[in-house]
C-alpha positions as CSV (number, residue, x, y, z in Angstrom):
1,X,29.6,-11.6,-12.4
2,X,27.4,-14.7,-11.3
3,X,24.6,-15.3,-14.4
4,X,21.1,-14.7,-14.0
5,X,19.0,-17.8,-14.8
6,X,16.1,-16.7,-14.4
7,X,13.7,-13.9,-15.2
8,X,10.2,-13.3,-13.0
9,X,8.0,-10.7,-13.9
10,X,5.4,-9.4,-10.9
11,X,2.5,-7.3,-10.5
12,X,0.6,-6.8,-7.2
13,X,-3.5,-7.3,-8.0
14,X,-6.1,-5.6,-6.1
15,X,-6.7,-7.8,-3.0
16,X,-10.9,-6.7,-3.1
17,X,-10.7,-8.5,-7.1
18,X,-10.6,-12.0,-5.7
19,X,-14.0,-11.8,-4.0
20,X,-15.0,-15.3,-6.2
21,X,-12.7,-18.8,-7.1
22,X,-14.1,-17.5,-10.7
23,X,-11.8,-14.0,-10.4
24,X,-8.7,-16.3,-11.1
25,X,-9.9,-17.2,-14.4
26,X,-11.4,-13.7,-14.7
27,X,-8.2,-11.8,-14.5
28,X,-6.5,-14.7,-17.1
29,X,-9.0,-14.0,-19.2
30,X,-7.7,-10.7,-19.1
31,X,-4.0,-11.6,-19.5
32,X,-5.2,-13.2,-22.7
33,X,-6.5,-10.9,-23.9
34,X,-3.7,-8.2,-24.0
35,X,-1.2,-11.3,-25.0
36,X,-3.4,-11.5,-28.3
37,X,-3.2,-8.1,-29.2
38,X,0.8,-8.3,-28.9
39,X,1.1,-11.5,-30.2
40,X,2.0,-13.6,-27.6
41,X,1.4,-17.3,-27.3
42,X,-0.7,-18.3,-24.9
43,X,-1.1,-22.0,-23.6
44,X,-4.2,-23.3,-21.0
45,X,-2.9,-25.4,-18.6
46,X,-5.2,-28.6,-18.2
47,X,-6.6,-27.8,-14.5
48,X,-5.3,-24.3,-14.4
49,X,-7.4,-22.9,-11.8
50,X,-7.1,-25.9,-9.1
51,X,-6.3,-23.8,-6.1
52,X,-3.2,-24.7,-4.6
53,X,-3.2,-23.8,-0.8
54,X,0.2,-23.1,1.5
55,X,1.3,-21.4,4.5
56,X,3.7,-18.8,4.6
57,X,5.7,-17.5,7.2
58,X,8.4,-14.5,7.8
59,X,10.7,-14.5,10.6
60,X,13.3,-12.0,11.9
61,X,14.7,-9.8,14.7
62,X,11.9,-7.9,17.0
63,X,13.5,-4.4,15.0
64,X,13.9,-6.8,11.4
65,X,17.4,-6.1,11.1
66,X,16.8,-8.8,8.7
67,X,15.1,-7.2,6.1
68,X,16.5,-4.1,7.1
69,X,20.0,-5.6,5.2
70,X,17.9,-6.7,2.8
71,X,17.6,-10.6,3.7
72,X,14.5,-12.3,4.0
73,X,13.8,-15.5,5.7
74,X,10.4,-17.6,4.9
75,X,9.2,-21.1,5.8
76,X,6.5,-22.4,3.1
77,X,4.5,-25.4,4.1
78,X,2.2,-26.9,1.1
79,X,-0.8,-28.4,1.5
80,X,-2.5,-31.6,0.1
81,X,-6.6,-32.0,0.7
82,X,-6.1,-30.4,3.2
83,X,-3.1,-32.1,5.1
84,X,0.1,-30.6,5.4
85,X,3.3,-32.1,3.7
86,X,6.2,-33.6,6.6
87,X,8.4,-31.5,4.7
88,X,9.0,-27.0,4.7
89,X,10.1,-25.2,2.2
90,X,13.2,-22.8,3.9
91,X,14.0,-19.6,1.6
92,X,16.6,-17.1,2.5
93,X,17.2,-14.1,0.1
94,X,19.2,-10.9,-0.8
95,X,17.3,-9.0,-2.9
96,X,18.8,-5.8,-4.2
97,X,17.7,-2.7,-6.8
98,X,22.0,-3.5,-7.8
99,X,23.0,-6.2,-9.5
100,X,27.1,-6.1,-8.4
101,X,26.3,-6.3,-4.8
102,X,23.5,-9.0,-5.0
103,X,26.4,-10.9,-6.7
104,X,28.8,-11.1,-3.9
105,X,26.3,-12.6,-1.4
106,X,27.8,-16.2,-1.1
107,X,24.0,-17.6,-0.2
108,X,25.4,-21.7,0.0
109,X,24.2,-22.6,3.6
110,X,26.3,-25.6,5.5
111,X,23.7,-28.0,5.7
112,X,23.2,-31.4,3.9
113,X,20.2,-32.2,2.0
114,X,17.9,-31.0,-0.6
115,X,19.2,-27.3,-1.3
116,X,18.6,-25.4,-4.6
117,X,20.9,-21.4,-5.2
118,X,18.8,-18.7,-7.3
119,X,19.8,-16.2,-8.9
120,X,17.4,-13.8,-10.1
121,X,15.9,-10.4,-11.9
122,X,12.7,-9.8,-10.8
123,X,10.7,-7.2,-13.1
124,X,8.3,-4.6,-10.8
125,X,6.3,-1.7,-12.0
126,X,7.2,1.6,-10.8
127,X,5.9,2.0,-7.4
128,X,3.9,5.4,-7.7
129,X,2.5,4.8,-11.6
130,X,0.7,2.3,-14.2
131,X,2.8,1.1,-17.0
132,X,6.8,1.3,-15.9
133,X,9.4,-1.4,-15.3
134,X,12.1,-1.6,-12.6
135,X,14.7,-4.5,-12.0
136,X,15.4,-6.1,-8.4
137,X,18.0,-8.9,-8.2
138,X,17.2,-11.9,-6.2
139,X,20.0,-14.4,-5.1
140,X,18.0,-16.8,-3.3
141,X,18.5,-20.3,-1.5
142,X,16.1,-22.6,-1.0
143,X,15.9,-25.7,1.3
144,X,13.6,-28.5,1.8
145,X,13.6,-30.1,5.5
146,X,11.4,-31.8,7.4
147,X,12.6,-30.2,10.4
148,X,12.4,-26.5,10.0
149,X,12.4,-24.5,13.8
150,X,13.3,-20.9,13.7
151,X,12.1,-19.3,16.6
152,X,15.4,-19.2,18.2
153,X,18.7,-17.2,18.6
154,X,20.1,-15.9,15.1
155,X,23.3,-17.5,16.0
156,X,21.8,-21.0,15.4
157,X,20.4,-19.5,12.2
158,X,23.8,-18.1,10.9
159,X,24.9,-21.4,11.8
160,X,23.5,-22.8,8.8
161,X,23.2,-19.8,6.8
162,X,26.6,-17.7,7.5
163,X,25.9,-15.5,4.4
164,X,23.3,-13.7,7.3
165,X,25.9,-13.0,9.4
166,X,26.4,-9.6,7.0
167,X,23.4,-8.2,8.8
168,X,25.7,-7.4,11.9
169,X,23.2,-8.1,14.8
170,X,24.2,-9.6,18.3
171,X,24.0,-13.8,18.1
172,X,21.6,-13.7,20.8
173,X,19.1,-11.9,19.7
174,X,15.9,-13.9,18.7
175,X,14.2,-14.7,15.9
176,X,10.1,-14.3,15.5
177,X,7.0,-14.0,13.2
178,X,6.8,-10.9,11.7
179,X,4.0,-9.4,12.6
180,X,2.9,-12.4,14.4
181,X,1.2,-13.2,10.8
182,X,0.4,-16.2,9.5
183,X,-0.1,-15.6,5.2
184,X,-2.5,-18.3,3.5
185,X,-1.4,-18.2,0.3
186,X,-3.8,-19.6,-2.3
187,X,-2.4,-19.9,-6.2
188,X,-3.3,-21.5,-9.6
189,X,-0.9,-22.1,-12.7
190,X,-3.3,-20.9,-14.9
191,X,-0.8,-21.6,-17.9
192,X,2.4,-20.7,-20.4
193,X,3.4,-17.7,-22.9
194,X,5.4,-17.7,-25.6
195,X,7.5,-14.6,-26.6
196,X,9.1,-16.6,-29.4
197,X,13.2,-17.9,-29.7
198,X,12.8,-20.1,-27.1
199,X,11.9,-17.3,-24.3
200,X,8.9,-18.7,-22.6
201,X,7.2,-18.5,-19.3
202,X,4.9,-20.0,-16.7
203,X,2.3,-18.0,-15.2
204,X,0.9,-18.1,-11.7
205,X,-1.8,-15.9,-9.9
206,X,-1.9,-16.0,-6.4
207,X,-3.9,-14.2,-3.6
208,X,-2.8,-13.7,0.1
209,X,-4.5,-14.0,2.8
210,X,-4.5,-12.9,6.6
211,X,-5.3,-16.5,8.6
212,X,-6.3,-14.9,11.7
213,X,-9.0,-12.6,10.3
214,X,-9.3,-14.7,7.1
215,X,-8.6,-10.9,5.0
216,X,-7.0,-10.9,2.1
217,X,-3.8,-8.5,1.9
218,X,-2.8,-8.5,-2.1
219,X,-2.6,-10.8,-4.9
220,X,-0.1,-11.5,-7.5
221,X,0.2,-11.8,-11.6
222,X,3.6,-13.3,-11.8
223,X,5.2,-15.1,-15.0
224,X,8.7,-16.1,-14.9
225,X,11.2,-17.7,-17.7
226,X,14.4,-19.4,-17.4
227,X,17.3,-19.5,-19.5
228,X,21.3,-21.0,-19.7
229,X,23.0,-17.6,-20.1
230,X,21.5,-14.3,-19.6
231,X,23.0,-12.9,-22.8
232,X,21.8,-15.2,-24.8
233,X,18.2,-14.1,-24.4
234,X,17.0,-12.8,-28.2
235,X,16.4,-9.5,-27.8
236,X,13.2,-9.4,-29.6
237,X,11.4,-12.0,-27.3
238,X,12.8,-9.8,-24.3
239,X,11.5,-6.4,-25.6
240,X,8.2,-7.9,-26.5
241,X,7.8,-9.5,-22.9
242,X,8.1,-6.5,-21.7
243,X,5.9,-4.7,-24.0
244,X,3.7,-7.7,-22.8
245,X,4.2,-6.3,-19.1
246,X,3.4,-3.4,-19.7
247,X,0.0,-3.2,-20.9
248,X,-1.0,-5.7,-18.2
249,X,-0.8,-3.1,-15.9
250,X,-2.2,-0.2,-18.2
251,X,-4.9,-2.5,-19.9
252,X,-6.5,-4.0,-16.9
253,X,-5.3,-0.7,-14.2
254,X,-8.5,-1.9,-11.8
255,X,-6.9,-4.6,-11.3
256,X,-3.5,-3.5,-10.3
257,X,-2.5,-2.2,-7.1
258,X,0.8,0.2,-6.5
259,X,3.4,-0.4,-4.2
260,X,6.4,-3.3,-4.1
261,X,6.3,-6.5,-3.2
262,X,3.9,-9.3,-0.8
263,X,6.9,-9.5,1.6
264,X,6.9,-5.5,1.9
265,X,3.2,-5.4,2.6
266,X,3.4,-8.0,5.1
267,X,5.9,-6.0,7.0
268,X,4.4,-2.5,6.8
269,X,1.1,-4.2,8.0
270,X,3.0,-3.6,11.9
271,X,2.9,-0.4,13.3
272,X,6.9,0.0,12.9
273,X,8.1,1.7,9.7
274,X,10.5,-0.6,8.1
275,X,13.3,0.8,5.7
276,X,14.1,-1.2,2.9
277,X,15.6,-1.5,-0.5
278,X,12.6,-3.2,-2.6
């Protein structure tokens, strides 16, 4: 069984919080505060609430056969004063609630260049209550290019990417914008924690935004470690992370909002139900 490497932890936030730039250091100030009463070391980050600013965009079949076999593809584009960078971010993932079969998606795409393979746990709260945990597996590849065009037919996509060829739709059929939506994503790295025995993470709090009407659609708490071997983790720095986790969501609850992930609220936005496994 392929080795997990990395461990996020994510919490959707109340989209109506971030009415001020000041509400990202409001809700750390939060964080803080529940990390002190467990313990946890907490480091500032020297300009942790810069704003970085990025696009993001989700593309996939007019029914999203896509994400309906739990792919997801998204072009990133970061921003620099303003000016976007010559080179996208390309991710494609598998995310799963089961490990075994996120492990036997081969995600290595035939293309030369800059390309980085993920593999992930993701830690959710329940999706109907304050104060749970749930695991979703994430084998993810991520490409840099300056080049990135993707709407086209998915045969030029699984050209690159054959592991998307498990979705089973007809090579012609073309790839879109979801939703015709264009997400602003605005984030800070507001800083680090410290469970202890080497398990620590980086933080990041992030809001998305709608471009068209300039709305916001849900923000994000997220902080994620990485590690050699997944066993190796001490046990006691993994049970007091998610302790940690925990009370975030039932120590600041007007902050957090229900449901499962950014990518799932950008496709139920649409007036087509879309099944999934997130």
């Amino acid at each position: 069984m392929q080795d997990i490497h990395y461990r996020e932890y994510k919490i959707l936030l109340r989209p109506e919080q971030f009415y001020a730039p000041k509400r990202f250091e409001d809700y750390w100030n939060e964080v803080k505060n529940v990390a002190k009463k467990h313990g946890v070391g907490v480091k500032t980050n020297e300009n942790a609430f810069q704003r970085m600013v990025r696009e993001v965009l989700f593309y996939d079949t007019p029914n999203y056969d896509l994400y309906k076999n739990s792919f997801i593809l998204r072009k990133r584009t970061f921003y620099d004063d303003g000016w976007p960078r010559p080179e996208h971010e390309l991710a494609v993932k598998y995310r799963s609630p089961d490990r075994d079969t996120c492990t036997t998606v081969d995600m290595v795409p035939r293309i030369v260049g800059q390309v980085e393979v993920k593999f992930k746990e993701e830690i959710l709260p329940l999706k109907d209550g304050l104060g749970g945990m749930r695991s979703l597996y994430s084998h993810n590849c991520i490409v840099i290019s300056p080049g990135v065009v993707l709407n086209q037919g998915l045969r030029d996509i699984i050209t690159v990417f054959p592991v998307m060829a498990r979705a089973d739709v007809d090579g012609d059929t073309k790839i879109d914008l979801v939703n015709n939506m264009a997400v602003e994503e605005i984030q800070v790295d507001p800083g680090h924690f410290d469970f202890g025995h080497g398990f620590d993470a980086k933080a990041t709090i992030a809001i998305w935004r709608n471009r068209a009407s300039e709305t916001s659609l849900v923000g994000e708490f997220a902080f994620q470690a990485k590690f050699q071997h997944y066993d190796e983790v001490h046990q006691k720095a993994k049970r007091l992370s998610e302790d940690f986790f925990r009370d975030v969501q039932t120590l600041a609850p007007e902050w957090v909002q229900l449901g499962t992930t950014k990518t799932a609220m950008v496709y139920g936005i649409g007036a087509k139900q879309v099944a999934h496994s997130e």
